[in-house]
C-alpha positions in Angstrom: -22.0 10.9 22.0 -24.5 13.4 22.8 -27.3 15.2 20.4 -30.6 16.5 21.1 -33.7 14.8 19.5 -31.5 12.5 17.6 -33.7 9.3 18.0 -34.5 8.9 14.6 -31.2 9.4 12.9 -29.3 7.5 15.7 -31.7 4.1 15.1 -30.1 2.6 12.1 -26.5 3.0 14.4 -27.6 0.7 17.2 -27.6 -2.5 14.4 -24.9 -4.3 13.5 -24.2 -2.8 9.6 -21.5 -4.8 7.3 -22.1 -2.0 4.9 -20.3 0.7 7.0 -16.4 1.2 7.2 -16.8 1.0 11.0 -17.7 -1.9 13.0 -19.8 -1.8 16.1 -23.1 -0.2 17.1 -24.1 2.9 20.3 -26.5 1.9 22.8 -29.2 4.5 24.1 -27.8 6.1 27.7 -30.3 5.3 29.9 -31.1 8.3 32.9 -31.8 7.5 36.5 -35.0 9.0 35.7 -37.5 8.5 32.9 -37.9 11.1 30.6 -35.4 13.1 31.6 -32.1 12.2 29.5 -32.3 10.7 26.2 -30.1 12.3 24.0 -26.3 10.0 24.7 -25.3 7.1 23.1 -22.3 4.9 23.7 -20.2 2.6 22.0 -16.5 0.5 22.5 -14.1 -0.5 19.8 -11.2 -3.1 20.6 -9.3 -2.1 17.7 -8.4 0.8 15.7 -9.6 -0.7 12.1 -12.7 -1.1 13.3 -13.3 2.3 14.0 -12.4 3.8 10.6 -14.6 5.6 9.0 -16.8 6.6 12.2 -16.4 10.4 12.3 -16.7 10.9 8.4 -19.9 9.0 8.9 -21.5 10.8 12.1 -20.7 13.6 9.6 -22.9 12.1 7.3 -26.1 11.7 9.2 -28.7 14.3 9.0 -28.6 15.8 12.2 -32.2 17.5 13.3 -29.6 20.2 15.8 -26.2 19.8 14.3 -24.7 22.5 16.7 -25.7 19.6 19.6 -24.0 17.2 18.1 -20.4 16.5 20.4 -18.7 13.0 20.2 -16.9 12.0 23.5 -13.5 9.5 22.7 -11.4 8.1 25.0 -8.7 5.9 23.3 -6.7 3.5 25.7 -3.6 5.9 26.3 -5.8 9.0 26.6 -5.7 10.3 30.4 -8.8 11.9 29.5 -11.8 12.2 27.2 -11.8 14.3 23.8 -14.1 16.2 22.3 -15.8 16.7 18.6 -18.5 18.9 17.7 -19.7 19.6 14.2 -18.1 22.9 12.7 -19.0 23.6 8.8 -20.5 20.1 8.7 -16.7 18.6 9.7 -16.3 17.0 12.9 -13.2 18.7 14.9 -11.5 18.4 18.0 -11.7 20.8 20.3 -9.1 22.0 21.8 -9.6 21.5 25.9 -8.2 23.3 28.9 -5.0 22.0 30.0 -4.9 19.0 27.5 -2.9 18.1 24.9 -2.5 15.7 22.4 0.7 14.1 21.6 1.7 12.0 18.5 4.0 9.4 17.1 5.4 9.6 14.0 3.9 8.3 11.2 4.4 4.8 10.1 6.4 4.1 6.8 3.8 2.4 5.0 -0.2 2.3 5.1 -0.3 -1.3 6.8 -0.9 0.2 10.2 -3.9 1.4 10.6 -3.6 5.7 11.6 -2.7 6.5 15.0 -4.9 9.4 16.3 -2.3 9.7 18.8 -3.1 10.4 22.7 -4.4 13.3 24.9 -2.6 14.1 28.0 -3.7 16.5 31.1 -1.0 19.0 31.1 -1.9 20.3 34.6 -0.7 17.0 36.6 2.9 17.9 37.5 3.7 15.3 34.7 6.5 15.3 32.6 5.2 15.1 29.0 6.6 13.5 26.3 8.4 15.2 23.0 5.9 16.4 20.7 6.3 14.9 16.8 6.8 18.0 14.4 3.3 17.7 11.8 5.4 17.0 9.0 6.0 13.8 11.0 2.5 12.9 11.7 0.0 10.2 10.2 -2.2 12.8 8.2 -5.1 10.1 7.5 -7.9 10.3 9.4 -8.1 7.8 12.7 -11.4 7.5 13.3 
């Protein structure tokens, strides 16, 4: 994730933090050359339940330049990264150029954990799958 002078805010999300409904912690991305990059962070999540909750609480930190604020994820099917940026204090995908993200239908109970489901390039001579109508579609948040 990417914000400008988000030091502050950002330090309590490099701990470890049983309290939140996500599980994991961002790292500082370090530049080639001091001084010159400090405003990414990264993390990894193995499993989708441990990444609940993490956009409703990014959405809950006080930003110092909210309009900076854009959130990078790559799930494990994604061909490519997609992007979030605050809009009315919400954090929203944005719709990129020659993706598009595809989705399975909804599981019958809440036992499985939301599927968010996966972003595909639509400009590599591909044949892409069958998109699920959104009446079909896991409405909960995945991440």
């Amino acid at each position: 994730m990417l914000a400008l002078y988000a030091d502050e805010v950002m330090e309590p999300l490099t701990h470890d933090d049983g309290d939140r409904t996500w599980r994991g912690r961002f790292v500082p991305i370090q530049s080639q050359w001091v001084g010159s990059f400090g405003f990414g962070w990264a993390t990894e999540f193995e499993k989708m339940r441990s990444r609940a909750g993490l956009l409703e609480h990014l959405e809950s930190v006080p930003w110092p330049h909210p309009g900076s604020v854009q959130v990078l994820i790559h799930d494990q099917d994604d061909e490519c990264f997609g992007l979030w940026m605050l809009h009315d204090s919400k954090l929203v995908e944005i719709a990129l150029p020659h993706t598009q993200r595809f989705h399975q239908p909804a599981p019958r109970n809440e036992d499985f954990p939301p599927d968010p489901g996966y972003l595909l390039r639509t400009d590599q001579g591909h044949i892409l799958p069958e998109q699920t109508p959104e009446e079909l579609r896991d409405r909960r948040p995945s991440w």
